[in-house]
C-alpha positions in Angstrom: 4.0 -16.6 7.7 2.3 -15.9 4.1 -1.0 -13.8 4.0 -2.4 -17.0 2.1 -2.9 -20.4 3.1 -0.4 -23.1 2.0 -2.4 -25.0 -0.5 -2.6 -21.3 -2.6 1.4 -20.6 -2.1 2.2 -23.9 -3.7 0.2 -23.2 -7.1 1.5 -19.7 -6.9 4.9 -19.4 -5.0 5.9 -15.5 -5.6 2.6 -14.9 -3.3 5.0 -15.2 -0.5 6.7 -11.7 -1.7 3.2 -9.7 -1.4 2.2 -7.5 1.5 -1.7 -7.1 1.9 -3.8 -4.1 2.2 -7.3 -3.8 3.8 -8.5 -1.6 1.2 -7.8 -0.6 -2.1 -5.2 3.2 -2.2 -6.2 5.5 -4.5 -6.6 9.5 -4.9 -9.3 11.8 -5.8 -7.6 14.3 -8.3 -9.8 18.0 -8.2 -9.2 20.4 -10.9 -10.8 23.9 -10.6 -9.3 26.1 -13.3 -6.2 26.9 -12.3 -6.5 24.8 -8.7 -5.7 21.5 -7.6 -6.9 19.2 -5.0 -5.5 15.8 -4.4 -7.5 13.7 -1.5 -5.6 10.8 -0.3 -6.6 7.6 1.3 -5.3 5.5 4.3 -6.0 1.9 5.2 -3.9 -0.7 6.9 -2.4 -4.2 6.5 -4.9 -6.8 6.1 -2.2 -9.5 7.7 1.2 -8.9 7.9 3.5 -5.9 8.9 6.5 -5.2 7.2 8.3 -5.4 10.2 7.7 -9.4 10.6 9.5 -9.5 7.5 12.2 -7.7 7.5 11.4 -4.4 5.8 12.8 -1.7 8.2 11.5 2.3 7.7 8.1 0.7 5.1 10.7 1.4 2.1 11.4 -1.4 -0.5 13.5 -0.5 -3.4 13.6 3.3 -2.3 9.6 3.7 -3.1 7.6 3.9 0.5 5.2 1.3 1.2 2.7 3.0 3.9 -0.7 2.2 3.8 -1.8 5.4 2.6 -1.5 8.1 -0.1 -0.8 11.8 -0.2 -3.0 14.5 0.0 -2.0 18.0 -1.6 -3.6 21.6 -2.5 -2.0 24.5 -4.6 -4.1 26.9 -3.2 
C-alpha cells in the first residue's frame, strides 16, 4: 500500500514513508498594527490514512499530522 506505483518506489524507496495531501497547507498571516490574524487551511489525504499504517491519534514524533492548519486572532 504506497501512494505511488511500484516502478517509482523502486528508484526511490523512502517514498513508502510519505503520507499524501490533496492540497498544499499553508496560512495567511494578517498584521494590522497591533492585530493579528492567522487564516488556516484544511484539505484531506490524497490516498492513504494514517490509520492503514499504523499511526494512531495523526501524531508522528509528538508533531500532529492533520490535514489542516490553525487559525488564530488576538483581537
Amino acid at each position: 500500500m504506497y501512494p505511488y506505483e511500484a516502478d517509482i518506489h523502486s528508484k526511490y524507496p523512502v517514498l513508502k514513508d510519505i503520507l499524501l495531501y490533496e492540497s498544499p497547507l499553508y496560512c495567511i498571516v494578517e498584521i494590522d498594527d497591533e492585530k493579528v490574524n492567522i487564516i488556516g487551511t484544511n484539505t484531506k489525504y490524497k490516498t492513504i490514512q494514517p490509520e492503514e499504517v499504523g499511526i494512531v491519534g495523526r501524531m508522528w514524533n509528538g508533531v500532529s499530522i492533520e490535514p489542516h492548519t490553525l487559525s488564530w486572532k488576538n483581537y
